[in-house]
LUMRO-823170 format. One record per atom (N, C-alpha, C, O): residue number from 1; residue in three letters; atom name; y, z, x. Coordinates in Angstrom, 2 decimals, padded with zeros to 5 digits. Atoms other than C-alpha are relative to their C-alpha. Layout:
BEGIN
   resi   resn   name        c2        c3        c1
    NUM    ala     CA         Y         Z         X
...
END
This chain:
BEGIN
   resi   resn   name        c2        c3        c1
      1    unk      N   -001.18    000.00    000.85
      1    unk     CA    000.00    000.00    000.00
      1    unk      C    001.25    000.00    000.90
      1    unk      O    001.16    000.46    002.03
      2    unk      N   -001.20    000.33   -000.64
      2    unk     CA    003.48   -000.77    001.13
      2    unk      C    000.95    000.96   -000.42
      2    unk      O    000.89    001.32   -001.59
      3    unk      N   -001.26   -000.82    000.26
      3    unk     CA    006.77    001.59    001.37
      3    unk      C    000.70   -000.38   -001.90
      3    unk      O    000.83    000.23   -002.96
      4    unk      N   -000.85    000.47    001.22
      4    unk     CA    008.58   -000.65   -001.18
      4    unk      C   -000.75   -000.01   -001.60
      4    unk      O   -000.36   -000.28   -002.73
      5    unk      N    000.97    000.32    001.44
      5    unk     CA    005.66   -000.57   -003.65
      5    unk      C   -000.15    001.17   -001.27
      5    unk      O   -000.70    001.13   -002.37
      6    unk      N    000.27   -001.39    000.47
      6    unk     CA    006.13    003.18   -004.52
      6    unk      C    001.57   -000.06   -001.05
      6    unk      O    002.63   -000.55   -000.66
      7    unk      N   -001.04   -000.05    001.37
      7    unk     CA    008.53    003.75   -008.20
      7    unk      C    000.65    001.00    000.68
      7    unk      O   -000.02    001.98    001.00
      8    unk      N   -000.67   -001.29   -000.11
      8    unk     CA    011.59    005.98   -006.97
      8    unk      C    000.69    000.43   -000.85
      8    unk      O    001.53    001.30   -000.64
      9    unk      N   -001.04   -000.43    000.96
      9    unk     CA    013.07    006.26   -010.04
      9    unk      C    000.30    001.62    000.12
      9    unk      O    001.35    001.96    000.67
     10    unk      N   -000.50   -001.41   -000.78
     10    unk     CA    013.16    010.08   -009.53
     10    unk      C    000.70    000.09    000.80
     10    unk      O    001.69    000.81    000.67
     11    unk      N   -001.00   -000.30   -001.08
     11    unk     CA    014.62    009.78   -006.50
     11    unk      C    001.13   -000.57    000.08
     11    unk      O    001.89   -000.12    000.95
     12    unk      N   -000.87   -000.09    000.15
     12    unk     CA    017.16    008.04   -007.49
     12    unk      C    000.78    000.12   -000.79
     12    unk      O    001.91   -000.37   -000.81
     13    unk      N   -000.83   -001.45    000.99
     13    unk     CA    018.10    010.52   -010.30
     13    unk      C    000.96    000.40    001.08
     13    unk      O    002.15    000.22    001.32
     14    unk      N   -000.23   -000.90   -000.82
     14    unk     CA    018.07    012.59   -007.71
     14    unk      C    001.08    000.04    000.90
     14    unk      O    001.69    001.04    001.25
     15    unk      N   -001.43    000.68   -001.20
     15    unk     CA    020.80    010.64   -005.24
     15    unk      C    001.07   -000.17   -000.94
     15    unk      O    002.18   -000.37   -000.44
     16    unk      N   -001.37    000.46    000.55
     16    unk     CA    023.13    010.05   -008.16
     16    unk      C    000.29    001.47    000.08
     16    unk      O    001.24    001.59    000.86
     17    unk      N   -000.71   -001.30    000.19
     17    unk     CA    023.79    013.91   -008.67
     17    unk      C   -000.21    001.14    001.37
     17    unk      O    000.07    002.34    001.39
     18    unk      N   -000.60   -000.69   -001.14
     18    unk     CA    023.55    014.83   -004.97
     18    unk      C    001.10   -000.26    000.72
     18    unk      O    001.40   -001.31    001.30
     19    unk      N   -001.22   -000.27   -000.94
     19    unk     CA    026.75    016.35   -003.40
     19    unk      C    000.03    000.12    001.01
     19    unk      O    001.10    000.11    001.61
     20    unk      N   -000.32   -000.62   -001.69
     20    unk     CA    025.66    017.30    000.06
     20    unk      C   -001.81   -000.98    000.48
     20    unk      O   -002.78   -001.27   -000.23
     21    unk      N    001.37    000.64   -000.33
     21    unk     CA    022.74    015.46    002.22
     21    unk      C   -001.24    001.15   -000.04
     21    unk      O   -002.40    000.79   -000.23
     22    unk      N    001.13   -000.34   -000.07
     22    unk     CA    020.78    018.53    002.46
     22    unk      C   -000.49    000.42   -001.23
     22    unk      O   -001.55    001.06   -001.25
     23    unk      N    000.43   -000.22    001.36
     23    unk     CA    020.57    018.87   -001.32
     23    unk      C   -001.07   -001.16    000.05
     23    unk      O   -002.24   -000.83    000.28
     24    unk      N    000.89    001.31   -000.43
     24    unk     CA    018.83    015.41   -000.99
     24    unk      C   -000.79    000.16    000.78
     24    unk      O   -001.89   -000.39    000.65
     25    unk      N    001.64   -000.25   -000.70
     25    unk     CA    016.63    016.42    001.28
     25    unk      C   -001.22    000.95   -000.66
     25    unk      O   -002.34    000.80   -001.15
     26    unk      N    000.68   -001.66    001.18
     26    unk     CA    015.48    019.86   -000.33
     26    unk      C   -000.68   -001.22   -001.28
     26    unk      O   -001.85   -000.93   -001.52
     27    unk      N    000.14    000.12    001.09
     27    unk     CA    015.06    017.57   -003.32
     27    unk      C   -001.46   -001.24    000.50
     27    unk      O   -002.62   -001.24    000.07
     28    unk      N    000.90    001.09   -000.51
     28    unk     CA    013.12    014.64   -001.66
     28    unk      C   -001.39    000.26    000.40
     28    unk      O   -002.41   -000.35    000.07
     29    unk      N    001.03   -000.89   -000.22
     29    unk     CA    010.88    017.13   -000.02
     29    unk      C   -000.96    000.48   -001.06
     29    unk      O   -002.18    000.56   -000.90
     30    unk      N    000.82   -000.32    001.44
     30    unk     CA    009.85    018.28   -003.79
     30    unk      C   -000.69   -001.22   -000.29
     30    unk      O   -001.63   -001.17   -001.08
     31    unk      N    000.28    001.05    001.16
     31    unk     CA    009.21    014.86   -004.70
     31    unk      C   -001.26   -000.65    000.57
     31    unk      O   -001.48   -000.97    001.74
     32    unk      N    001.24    000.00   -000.75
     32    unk     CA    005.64    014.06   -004.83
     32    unk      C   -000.07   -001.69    000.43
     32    unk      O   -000.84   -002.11    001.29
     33    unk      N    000.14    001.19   -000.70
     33    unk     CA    006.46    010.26   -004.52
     33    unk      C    000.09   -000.45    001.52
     33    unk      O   -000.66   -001.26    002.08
     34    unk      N   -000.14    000.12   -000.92
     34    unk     CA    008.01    010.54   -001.39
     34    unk      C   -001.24    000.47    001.04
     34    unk      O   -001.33   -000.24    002.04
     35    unk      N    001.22   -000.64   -000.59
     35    unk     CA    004.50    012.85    000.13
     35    unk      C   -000.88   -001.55   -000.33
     35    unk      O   -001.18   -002.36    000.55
     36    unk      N    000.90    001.06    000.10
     36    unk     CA    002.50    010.14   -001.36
     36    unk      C    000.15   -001.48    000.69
     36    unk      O   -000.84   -002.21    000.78
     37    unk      N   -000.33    001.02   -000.71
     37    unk     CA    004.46    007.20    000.58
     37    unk      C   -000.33    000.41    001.33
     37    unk      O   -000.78   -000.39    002.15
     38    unk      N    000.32   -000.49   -001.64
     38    unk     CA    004.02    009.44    003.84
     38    unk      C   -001.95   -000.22    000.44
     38    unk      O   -002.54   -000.54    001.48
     39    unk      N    001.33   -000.23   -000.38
     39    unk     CA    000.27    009.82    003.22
     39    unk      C   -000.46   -001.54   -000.49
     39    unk      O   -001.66   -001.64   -000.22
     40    unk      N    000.57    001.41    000.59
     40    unk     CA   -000.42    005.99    001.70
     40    unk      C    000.69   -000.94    001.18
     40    unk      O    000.62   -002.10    000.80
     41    unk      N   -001.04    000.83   -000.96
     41    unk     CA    001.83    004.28    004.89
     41    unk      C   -000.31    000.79    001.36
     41    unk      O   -000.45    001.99    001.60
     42    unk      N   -000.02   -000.35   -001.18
     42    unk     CA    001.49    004.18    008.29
     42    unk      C    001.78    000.46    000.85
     42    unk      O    002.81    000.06    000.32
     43    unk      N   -001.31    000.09   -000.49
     43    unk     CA    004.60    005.09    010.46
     43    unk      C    000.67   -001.13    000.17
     43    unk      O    001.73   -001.55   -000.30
     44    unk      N   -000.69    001.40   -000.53
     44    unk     CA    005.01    002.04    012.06
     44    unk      C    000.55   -000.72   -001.37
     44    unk      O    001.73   -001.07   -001.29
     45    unk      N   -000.19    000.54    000.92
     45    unk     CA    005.05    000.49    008.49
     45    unk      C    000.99    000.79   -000.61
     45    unk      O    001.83   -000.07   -000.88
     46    unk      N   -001.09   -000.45    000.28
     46    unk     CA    007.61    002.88    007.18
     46    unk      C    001.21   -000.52    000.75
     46    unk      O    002.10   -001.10    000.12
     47    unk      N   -000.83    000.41   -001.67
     47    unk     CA    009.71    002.09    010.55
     47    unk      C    000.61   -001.45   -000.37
     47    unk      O    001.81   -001.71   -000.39
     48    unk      N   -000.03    001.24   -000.07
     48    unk     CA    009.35   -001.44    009.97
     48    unk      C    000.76   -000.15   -001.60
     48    unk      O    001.74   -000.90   -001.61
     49    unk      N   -000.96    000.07    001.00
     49    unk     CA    010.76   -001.12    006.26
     49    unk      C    001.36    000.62    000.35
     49    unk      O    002.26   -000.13    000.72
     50    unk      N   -001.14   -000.61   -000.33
     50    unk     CA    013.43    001.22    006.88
     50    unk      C    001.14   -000.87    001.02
     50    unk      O    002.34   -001.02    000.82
     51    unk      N   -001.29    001.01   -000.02
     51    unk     CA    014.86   -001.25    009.27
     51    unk      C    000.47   -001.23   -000.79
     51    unk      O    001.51   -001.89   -000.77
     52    unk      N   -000.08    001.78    001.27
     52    unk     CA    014.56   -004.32    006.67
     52    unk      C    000.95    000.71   -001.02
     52    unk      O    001.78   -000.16   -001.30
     53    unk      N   -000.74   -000.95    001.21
     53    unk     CA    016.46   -001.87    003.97
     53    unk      C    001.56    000.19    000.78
     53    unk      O    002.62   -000.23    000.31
     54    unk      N   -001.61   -000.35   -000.76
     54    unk     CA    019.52   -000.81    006.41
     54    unk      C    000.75   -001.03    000.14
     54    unk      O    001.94   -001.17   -000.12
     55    unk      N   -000.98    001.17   -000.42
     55    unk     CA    020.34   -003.88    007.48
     55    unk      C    000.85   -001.02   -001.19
     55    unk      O    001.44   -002.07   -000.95
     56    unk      N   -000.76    000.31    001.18
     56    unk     CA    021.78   -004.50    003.75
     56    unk      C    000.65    001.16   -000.26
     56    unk      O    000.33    002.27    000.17
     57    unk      N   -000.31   -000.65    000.66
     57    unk     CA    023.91   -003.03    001.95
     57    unk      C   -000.52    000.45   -001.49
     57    unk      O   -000.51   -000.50   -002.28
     58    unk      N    000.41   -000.12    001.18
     58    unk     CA    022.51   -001.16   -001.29
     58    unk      C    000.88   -000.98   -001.03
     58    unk      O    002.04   -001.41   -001.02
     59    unk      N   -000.98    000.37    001.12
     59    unk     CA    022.81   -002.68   -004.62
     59    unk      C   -000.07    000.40   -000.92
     59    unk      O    000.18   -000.35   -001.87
     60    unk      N    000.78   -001.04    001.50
     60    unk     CA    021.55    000.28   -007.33
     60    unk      C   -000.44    000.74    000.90
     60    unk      O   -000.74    000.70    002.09
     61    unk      N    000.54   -001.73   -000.86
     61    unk     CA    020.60    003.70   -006.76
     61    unk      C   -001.49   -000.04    000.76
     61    unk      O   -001.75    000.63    001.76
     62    unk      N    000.89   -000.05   -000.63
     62    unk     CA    017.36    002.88   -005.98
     62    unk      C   -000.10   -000.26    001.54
     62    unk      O   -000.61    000.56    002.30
     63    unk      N   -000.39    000.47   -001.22
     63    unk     CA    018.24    000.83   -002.79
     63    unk      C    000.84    000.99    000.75
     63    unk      O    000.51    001.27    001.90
     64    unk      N   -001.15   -001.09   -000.89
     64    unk     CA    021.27    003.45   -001.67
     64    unk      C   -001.30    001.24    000.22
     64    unk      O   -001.03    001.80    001.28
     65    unk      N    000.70   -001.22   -000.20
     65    unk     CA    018.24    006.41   -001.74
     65    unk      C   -001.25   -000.36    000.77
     65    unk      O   -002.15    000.48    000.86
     66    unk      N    001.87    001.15   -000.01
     66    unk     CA    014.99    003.71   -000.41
     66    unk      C    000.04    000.98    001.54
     66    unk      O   -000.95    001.49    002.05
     67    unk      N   -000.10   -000.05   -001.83
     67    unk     CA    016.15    004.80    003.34
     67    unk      C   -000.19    001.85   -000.04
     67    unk      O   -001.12    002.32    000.60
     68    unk      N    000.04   -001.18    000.01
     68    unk     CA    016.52    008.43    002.80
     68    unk      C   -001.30    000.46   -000.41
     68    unk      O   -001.89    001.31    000.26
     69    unk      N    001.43   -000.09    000.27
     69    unk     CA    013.36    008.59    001.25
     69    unk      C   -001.20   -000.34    001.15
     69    unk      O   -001.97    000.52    001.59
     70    unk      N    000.59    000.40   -001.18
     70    unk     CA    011.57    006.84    003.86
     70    unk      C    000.04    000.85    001.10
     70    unk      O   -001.03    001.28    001.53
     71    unk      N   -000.11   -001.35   -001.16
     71    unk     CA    012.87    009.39    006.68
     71    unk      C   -000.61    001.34   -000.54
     71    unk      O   -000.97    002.08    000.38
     72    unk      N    000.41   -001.16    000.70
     72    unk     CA    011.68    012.26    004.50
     72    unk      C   -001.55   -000.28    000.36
     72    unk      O   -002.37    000.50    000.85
     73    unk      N    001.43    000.02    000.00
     73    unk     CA    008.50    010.31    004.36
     73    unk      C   -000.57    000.55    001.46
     73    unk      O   -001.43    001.42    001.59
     74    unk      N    000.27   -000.02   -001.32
     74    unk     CA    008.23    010.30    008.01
     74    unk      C    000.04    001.29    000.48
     74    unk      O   -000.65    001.59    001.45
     75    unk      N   -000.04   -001.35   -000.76
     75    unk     CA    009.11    013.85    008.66
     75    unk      C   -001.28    000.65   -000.35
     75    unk      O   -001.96    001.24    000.49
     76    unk      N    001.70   -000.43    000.45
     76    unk     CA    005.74    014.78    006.41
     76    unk      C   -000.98   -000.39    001.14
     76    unk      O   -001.98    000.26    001.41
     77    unk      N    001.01   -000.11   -001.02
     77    unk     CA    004.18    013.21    009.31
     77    unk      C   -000.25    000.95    001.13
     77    unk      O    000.61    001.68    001.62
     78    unk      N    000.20   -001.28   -001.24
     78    unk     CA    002.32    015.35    012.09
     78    unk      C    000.41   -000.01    001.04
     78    unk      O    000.42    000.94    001.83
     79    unk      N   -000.52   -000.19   -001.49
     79    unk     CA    003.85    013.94    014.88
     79    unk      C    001.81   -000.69   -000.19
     79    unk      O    002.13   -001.52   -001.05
     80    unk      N   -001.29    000.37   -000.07
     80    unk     CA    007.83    013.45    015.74
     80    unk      C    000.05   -001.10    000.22
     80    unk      O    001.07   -001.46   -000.35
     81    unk      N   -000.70    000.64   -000.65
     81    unk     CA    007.93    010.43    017.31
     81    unk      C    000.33   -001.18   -000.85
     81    unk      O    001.07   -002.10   -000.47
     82    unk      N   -000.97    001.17    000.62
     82    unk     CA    008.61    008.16    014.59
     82    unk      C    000.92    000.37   -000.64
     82    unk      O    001.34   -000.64   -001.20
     83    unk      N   -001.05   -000.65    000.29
     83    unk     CA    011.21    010.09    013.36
     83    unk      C    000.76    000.07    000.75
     83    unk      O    001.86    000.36    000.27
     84    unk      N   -000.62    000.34   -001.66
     84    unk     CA    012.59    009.67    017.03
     84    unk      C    000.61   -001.58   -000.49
     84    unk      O    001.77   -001.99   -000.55
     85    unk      N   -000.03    001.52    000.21
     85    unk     CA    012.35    006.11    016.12
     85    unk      C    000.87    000.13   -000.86
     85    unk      O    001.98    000.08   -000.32
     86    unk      N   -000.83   -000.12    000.80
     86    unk     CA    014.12    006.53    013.22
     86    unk      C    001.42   -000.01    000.02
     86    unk      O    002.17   -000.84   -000.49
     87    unk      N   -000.94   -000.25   -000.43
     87    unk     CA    016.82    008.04    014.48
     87    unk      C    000.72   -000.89    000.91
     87    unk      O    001.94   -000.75    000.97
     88    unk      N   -000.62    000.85   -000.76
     88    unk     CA    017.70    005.56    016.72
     88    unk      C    001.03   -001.67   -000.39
     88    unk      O    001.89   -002.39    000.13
     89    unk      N   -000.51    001.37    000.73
     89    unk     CA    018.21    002.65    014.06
     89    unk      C    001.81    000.64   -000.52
     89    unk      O    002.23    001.74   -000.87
     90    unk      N   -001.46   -000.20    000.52
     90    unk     CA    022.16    002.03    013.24
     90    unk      C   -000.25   -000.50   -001.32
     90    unk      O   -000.97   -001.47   -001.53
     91    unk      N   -000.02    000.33    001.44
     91    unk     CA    022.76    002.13    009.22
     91    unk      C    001.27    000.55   -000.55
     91    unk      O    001.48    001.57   -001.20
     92    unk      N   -001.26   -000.33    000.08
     92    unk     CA    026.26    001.89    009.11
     92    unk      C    000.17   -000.15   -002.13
     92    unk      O    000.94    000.45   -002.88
     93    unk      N   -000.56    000.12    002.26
     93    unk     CA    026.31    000.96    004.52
     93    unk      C   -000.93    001.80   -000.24
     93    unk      O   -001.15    002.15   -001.40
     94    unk      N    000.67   -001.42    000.59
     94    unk     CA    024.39    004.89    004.56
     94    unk      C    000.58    000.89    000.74
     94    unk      O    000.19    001.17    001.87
     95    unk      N   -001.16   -000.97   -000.28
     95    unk     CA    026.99    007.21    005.09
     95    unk      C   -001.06    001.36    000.01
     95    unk      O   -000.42    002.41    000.02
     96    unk      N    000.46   -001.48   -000.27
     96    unk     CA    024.53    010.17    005.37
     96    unk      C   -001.48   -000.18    001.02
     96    unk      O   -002.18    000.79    001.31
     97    unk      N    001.05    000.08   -000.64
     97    unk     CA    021.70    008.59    007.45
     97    unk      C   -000.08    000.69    001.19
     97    unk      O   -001.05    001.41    001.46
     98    unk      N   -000.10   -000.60   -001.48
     98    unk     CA    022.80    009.69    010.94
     98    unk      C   -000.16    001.89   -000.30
     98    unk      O   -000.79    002.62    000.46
     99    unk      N   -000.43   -001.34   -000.08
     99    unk     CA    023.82    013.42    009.44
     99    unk      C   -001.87    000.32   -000.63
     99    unk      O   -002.56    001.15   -000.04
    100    unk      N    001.64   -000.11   -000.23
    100    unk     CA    019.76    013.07    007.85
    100    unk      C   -000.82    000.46    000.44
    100    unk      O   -001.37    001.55    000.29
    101    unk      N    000.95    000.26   -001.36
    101    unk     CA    017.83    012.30    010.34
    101    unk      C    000.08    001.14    001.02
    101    unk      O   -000.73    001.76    001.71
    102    unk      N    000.07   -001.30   -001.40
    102    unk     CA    019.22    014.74    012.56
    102    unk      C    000.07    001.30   -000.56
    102    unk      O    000.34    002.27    000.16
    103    unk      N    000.26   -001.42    000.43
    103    unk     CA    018.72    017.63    009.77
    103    unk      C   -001.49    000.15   -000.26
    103    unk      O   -002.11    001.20   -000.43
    104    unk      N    001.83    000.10   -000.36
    104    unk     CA    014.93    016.37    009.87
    104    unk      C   -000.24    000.25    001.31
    104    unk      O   -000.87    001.29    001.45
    105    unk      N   -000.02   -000.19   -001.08
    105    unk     CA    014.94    016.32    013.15
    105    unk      C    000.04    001.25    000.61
    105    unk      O   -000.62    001.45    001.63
    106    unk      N   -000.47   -001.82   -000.45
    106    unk     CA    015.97    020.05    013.84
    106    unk      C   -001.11    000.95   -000.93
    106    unk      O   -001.34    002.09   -000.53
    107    unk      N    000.43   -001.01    000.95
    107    unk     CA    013.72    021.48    010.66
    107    unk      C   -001.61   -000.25    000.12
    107    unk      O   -002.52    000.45   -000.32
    108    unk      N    001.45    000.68    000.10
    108    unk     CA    010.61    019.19    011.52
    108    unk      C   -001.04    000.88    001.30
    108    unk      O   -000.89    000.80    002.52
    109    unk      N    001.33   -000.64   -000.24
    109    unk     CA    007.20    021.51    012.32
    109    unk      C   -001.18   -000.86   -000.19
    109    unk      O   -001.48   -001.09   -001.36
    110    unk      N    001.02    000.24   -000.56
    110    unk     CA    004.10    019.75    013.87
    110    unk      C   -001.13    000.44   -001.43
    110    unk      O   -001.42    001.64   -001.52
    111    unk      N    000.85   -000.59    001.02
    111    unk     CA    001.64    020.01    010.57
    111    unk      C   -000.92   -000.99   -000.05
    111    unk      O   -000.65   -002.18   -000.18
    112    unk      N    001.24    000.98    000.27
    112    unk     CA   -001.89    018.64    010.37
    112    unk      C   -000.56    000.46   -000.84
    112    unk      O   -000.53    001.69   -000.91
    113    unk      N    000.61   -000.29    001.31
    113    unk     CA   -003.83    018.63    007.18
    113    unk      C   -001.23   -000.06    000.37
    113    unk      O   -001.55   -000.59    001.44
    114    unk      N    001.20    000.44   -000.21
    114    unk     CA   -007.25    018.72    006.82
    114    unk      C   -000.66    001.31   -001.38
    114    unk      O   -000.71    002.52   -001.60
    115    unk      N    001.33   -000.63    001.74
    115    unk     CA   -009.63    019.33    003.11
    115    unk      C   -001.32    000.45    000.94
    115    unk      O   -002.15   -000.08    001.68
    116    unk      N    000.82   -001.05   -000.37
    116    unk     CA   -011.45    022.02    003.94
    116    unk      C   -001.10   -000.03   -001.47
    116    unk      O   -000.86    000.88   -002.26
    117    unk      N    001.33   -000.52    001.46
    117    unk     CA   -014.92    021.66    000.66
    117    unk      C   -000.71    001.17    000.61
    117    unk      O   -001.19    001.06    001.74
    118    unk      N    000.66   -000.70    000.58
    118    unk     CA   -016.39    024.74   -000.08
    118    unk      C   -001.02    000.26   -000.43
    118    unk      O   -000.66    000.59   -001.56
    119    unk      N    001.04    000.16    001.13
    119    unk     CA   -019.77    025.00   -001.63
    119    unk      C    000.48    000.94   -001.14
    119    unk      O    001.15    001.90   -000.75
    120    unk      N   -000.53   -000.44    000.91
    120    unk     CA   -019.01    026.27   -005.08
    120    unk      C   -001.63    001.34   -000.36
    120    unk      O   -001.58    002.43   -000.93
    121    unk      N    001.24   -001.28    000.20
    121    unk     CA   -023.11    028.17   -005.01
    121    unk      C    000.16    000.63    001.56
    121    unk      O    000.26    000.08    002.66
    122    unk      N    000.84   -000.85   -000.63
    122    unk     CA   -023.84    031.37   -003.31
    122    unk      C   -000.77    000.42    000.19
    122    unk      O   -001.02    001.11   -000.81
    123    unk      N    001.96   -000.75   -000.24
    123    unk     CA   -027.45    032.70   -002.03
    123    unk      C    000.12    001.02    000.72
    123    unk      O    000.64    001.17    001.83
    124    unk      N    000.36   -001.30   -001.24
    124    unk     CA   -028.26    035.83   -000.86
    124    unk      C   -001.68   -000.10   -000.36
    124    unk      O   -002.42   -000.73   -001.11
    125    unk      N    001.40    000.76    000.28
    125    unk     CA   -031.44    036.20   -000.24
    125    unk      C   -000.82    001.41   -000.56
    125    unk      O   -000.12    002.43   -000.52
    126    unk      N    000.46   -000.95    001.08
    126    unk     CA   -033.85    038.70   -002.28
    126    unk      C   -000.09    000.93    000.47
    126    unk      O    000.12    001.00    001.68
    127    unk      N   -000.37   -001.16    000.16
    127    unk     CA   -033.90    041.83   -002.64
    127    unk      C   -000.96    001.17   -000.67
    127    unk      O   -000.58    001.70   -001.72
    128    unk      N    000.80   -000.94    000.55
    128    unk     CA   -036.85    044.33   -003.28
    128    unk      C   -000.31    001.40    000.01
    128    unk      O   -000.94    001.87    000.96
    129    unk      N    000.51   -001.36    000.02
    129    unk     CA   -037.26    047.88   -004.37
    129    unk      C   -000.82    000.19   -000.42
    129    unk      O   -001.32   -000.44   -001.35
    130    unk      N    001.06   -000.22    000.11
    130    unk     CA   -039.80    049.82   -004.03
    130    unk      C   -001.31   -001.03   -000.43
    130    unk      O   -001.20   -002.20   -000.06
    131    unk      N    001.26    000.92    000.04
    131    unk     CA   -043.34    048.17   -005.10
    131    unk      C   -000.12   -000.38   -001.34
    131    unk      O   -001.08   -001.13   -001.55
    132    unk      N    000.16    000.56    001.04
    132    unk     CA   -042.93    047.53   -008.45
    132    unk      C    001.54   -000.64   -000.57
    132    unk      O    001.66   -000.94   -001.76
    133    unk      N   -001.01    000.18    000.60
    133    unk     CA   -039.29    046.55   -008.70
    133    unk      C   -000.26   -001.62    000.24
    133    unk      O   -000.97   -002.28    001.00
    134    unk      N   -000.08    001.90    000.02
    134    unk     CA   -038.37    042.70   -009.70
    134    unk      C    000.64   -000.33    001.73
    134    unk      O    001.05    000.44    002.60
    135    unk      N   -000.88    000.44   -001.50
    135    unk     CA   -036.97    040.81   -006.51
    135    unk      C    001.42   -001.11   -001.40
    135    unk      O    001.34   -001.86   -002.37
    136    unk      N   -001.74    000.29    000.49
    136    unk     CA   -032.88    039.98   -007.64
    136    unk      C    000.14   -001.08    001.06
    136    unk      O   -000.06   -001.07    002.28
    137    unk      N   -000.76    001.16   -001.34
    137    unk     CA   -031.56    036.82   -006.07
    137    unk      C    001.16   -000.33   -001.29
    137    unk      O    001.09   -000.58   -002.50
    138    unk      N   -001.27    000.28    000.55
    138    unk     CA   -027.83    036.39   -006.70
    138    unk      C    000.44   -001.38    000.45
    138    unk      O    000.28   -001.78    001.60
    139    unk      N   -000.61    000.92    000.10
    139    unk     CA   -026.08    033.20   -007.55
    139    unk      C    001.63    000.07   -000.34
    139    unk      O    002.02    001.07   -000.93
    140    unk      N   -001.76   -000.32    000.39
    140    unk     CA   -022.14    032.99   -008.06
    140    unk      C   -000.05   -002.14   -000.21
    140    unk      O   -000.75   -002.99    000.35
    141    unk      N   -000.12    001.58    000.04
    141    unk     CA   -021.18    029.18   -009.15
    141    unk      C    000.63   -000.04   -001.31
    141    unk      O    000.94   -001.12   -001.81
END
């Protein structure tokens, strides 16, 4: 799946009634579209949109918020360095990209995931008193 393929309508609710960039971030961070573009996209492929997007000027909320979103995505990742990358692109029509990037940049913690399954049955194993008692084997499930 591709960056551009993901619905931001949320997010750009979210950009029309933010006043400050780190409200927009805080908010972006909530938003499970943006997690789901980080975990459905490679960096490089974020990277590689994000510069195709800057190098216009928006034309609807969606487009003015596509880039901010995208850096958010990238900070969900486990390692900095495309967020390095990031930072380096000029996006002079996004008046809050530079101030962004470098509040990801300062807040961004090293996090690796990993689904930990469970078995949902327990066994212990039996259990006899004395010579005439039953043998008990416990299950939980």
């Amino acid at each position: 799946m591709n960056p551009q393929d993901f619905d931001l309508t949320q997010a750009s609710r979210v950009y029309g009634i933010a006043n400050t960039p780190p409200f927009l971030v805080r908010k972006l961070q909530a938003d499970p579209t943006v997690r789901a573009i980080s975990d459905s996209c490679g960096g490089e492929q974020i990277i590689e949109q994000l510069q195709r997007i800057v190098a216009a000027e928006p034309t609807d909320a969606t487009e003015a918020v596509r880039p901010y979103v995208y850096l958010v995505a990238l900070w969900f990742k486990p390692e900095i360095n495309h967020l390095r990358e990031a930072a380096k692109i000029q996006a002079p029509n996004y008046r809050w990209f530079g101030w962004i990037t470098e509040l990801l940049m300062e807040t961004f913690s090293p996090v690796h995931q990993q689904l930990v399954e469970v078995p949902m049955q327990v066994t212990a194993p039996s259990v006899t008193v004395g010579l005439s008692a039953p043998t008990i084997v416990i299950y939980e499930g």
